[in-house]
DRENMI-697234 format. One record per residue (C-alpha): residue number from 1; x, y, z. Coordinates in steps of 0.2 Angstrom, whole numbers, m for minus. Layout:
<nodes>
n:NUM x:X y:Y z:Z;
...
</nodes>
This chain:
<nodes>
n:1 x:m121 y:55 z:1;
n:2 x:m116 y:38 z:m8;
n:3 x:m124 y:27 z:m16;
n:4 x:m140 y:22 z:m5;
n:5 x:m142 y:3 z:m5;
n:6 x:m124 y:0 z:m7;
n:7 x:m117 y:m17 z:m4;
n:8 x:m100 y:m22 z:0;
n:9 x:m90 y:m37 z:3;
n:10 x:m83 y:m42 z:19;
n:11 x:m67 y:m54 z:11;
n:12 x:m67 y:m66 z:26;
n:13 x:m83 y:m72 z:19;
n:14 x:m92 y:m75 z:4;
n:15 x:m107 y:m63 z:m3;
n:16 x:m110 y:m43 z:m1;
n:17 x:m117 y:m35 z:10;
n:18 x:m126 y:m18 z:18;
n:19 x:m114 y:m5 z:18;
n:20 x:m115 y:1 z:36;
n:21 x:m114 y:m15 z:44;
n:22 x:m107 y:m12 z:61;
n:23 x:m101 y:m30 z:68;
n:24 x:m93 y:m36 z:83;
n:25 x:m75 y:m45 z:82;
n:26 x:m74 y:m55 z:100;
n:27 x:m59 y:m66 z:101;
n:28 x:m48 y:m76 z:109;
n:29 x:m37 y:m82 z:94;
n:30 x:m25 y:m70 z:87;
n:31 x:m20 y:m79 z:71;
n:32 x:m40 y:m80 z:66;
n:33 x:m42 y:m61 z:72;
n:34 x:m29 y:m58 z:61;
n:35 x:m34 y:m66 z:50;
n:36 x:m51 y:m58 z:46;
n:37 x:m46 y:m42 z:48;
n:38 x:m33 y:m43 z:36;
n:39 x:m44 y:m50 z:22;
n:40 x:m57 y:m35 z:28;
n:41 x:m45 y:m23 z:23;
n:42 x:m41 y:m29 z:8;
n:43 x:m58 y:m29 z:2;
n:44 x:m61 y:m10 z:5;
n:45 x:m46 y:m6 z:m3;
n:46 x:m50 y:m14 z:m18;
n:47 x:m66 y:m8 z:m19;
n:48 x:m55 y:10 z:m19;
n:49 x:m64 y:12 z:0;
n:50 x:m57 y:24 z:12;
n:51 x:m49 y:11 z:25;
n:52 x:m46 y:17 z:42;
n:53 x:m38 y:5 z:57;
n:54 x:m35 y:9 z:75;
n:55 x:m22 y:2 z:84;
n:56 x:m22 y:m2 z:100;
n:57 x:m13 y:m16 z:107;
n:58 x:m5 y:m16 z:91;
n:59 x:8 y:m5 z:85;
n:60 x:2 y:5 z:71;
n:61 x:20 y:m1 z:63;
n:62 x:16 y:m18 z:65;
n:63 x:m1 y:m17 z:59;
n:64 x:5 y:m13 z:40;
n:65 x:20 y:m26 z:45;
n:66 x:7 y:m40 z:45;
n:67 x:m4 y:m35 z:31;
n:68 x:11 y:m35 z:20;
n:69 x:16 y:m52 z:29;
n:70 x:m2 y:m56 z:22;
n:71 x:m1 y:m52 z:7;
n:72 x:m10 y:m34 z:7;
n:73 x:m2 y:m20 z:m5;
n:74 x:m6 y:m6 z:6;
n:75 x:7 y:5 z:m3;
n:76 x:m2 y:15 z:m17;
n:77 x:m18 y:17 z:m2;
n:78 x:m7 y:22 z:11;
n:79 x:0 y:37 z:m2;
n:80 x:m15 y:42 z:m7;
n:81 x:m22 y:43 z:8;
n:82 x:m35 y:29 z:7;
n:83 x:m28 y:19 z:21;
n:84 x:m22 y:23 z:39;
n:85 x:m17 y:15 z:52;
n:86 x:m20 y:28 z:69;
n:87 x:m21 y:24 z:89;
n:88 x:m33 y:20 z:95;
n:89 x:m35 y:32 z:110;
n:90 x:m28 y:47 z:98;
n:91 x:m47 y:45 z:89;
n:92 x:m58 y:41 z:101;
n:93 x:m51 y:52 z:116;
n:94 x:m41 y:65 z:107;
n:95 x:m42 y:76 z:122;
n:96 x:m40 y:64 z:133;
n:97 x:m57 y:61 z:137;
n:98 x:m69 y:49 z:127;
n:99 x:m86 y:60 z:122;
n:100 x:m98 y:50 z:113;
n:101 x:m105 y:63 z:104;
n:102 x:m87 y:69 z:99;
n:103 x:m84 y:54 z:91;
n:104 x:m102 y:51 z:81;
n:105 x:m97 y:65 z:76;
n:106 x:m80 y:59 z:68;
n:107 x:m90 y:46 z:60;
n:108 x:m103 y:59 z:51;
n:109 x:m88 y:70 z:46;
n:110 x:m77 y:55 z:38;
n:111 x:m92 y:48 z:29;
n:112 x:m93 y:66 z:20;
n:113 x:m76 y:68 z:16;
n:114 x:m72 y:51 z:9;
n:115 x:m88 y:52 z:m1;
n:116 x:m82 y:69 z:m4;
n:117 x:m64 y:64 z:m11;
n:118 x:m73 y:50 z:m23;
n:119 x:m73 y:35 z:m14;
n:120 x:m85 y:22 z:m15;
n:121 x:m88 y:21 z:2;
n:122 x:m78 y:21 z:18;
n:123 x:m75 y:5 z:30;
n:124 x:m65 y:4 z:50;
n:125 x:m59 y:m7 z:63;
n:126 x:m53 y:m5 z:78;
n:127 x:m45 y:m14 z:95;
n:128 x:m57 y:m8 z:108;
n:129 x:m46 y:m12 z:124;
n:130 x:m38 y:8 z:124;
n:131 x:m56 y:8 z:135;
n:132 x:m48 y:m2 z:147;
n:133 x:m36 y:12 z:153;
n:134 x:m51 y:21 z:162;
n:135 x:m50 y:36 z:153;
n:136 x:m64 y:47 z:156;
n:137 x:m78 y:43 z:146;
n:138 x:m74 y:26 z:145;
n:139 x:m90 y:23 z:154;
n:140 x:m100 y:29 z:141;
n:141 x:m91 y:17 z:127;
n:142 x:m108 y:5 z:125;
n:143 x:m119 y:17 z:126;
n:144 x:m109 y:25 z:110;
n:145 x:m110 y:8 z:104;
n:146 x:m128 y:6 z:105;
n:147 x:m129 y:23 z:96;
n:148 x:m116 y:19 z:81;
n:149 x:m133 y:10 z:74;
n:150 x:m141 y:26 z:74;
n:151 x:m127 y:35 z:62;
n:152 x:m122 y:21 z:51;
n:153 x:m142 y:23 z:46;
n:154 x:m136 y:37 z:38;
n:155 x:m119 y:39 z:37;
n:156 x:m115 y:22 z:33;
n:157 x:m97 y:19 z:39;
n:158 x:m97 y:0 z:39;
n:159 x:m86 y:m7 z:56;
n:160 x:m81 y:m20 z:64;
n:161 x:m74 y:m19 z:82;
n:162 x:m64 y:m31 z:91;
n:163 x:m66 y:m35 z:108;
n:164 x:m52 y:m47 z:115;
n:165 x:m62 y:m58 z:127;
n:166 x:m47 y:m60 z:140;
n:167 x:m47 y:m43 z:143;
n:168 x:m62 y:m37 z:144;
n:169 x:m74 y:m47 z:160;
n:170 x:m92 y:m55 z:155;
n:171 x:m104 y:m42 z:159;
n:172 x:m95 y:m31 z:146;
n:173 x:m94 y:m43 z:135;
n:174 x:m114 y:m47 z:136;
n:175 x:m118 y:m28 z:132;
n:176 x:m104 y:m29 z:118;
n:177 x:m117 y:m43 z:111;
n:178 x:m133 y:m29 z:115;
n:179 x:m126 y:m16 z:103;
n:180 x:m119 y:m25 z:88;
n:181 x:m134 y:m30 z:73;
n:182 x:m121 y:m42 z:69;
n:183 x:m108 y:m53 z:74;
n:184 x:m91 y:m62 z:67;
n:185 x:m93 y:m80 z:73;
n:186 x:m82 y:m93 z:66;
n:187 x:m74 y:m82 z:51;
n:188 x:m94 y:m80 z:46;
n:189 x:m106 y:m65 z:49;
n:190 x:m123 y:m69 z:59;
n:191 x:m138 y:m59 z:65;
n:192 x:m132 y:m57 z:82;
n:193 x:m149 y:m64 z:91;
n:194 x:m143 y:m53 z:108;
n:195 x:m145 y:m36 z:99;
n:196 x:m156 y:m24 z:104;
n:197 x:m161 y:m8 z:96;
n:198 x:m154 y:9 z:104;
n:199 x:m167 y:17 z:111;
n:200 x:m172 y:m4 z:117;
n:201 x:m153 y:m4 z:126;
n:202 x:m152 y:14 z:133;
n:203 x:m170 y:15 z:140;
n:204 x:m170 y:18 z:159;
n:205 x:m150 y:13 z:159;
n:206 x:m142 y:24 z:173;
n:207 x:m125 y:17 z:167;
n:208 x:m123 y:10 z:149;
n:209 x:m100 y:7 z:154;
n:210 x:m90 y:m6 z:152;
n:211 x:m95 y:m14 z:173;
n:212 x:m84 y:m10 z:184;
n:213 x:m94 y:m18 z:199;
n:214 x:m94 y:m35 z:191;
n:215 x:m78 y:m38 z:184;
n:216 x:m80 y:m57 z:184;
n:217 x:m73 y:m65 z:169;
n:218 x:m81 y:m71 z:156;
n:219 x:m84 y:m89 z:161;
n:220 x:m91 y:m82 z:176;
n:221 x:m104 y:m74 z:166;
n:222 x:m107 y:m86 z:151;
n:223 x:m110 y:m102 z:159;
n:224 x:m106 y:m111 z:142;
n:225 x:m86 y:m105 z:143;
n:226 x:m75 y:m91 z:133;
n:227 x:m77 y:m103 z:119;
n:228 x:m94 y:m103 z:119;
n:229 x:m95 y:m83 z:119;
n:230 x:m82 y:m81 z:104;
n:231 x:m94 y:m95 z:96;
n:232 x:m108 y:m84 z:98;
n:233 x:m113 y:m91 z:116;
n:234 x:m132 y:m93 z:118;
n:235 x:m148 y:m86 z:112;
n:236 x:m163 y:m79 z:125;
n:237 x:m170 y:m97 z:117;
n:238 x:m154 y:m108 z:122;
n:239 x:m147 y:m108 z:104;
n:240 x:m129 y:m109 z:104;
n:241 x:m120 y:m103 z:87;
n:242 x:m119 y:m121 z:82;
n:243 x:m136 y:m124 z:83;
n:244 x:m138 y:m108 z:72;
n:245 x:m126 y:m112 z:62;
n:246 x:m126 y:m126 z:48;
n:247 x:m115 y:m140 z:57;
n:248 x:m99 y:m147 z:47;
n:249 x:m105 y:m163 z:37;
n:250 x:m124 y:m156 z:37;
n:251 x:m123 y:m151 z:18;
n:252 x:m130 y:m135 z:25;
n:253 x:m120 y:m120 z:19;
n:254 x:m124 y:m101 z:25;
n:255 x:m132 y:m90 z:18;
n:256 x:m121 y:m76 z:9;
n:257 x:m123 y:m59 z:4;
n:258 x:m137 y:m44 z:5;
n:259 x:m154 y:m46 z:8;
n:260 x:m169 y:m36 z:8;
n:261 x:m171 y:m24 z:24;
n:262 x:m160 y:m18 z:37;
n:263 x:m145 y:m27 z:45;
n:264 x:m153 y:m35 z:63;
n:265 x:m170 y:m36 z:57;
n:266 x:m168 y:m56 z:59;
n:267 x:m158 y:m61 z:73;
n:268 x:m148 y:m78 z:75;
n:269 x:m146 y:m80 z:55;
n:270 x:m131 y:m80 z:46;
n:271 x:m133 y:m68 z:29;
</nodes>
């Protein structure tokens, strides 16, 4: 294993922070998706992390094409093997078929092996919409989710998966919220306050999928709008991310950086 207590920084934002942070991306602007991913990227390659990205909806092509375009020397990585840009479906369904366990699994073994080859630590992203095909298996993608917090305890592979919310319909985009400790709002990371701990979320779920019976979309769901749920939406108290977060002009900054105890234990703070 690593280094336990490792921290990392993120790049889109100031501080460190607990290797094994597994965040949500949900968007609806590509140029600020871009954006943070890009400058998350960076980070892990300098740090001399292993980077891995899959590609959905991108091209795996275009993907080093805008990181270049971004000022991101992924040349030396990409040799080395540091840094790889894959599809999406090729490593979550490599059979065709998406198996929770399977791919945990990946997750344990790339931990070893980039700890194993001398790096630091080890860092992915990916586009989640290759679960909108219907694969099978896809139905399982939260509950994997929901689980992901269970092996980053250990194996900490720190992540951040994006979710475009005009894709994917509201209901989904709630459980998205239930399974991620933290969450990407306005370029900042925050204690997402919908999360619930995996044995909280899987308990007495007959179906933890992405809901096919209410496919509304997301405004349907979040009365506040899309904007509101890429901001963060609302807390079980009626927060909105603005009121959690330090309003422009306030002379408030967010917190940065690590602090004491697991990621989640404080929801609806930014770290």
């Amino acid at each position: 294993m690593g280094v336990r207590g490792r921290v990392v920084g993120m790049g889109f934002t100031c501080g460190s922070f607990p290797e094994g942070t597994h965040m949500c991306l949900i968007y609806d602007d590509e140029e600020q998706r871009l954006n943070i991913i890009s400058k998350f990227i960076e980070s892990g390659l300098v740090s001399r992390e292993r980077v891995g990205y899959f590609a959905d909806e991108t091209e795996p092509e275009r993907v080093y094409e805008w990181l270049e375009e971004s000022g991101v020397d992924t040349s030396e990585p990409r040799q080395d093997g540091r840094f790889q840009v894959l599809a999406a479906e090729d490593v979550y369904c490599p059979d065709g078929e998406f198996v929770p366990e399977k791919m945990l699994g990946r997750l344990r073994a790339g931990y070893d092996d980039a700890i194993g080859c001398g790096c630091p630590g080890i860092r992915v992203s990916g586009e989640m919409s290759w679960a909108l095909r219907g694969l099978p298996g896809c139905d399982r993608l939260m509950e994997y989710e929901a689980l992901v917090n269970d092996v980053v305890s250990e194996y900490p592979v720190t992540a951040v998966c994006q979710y475009d919310a005009r894709r994917f319909d509201g209901a989904t985009i709630l459980n998205v919220h239930r399974v991620h400790p933290m969450m990407i709002v306005g370029g900042q990371i925050v204690r997402n306050p919908y999360y619930m701990r995996p044995q909280e979320f899987l308990k007495d779920r007959p179906s933890t999928a992405l809901n096919r019976e209410d496919a509304r979309p997301v405004e349907a769901v979040w009365p506040h709008g899309r904007r509101a749920v890429t901001e963060g939406a609302r807390d079980r108290g009626g927060r909105s991310m603005r009121d959690v977060l330090p309003s422009p002009g306030s002379g408030l900054s967010p917190i940065c950086g690590a602090r004491e105890g697991r990621a989640g234990d404080r929801r609806g703070e930014t770290l």
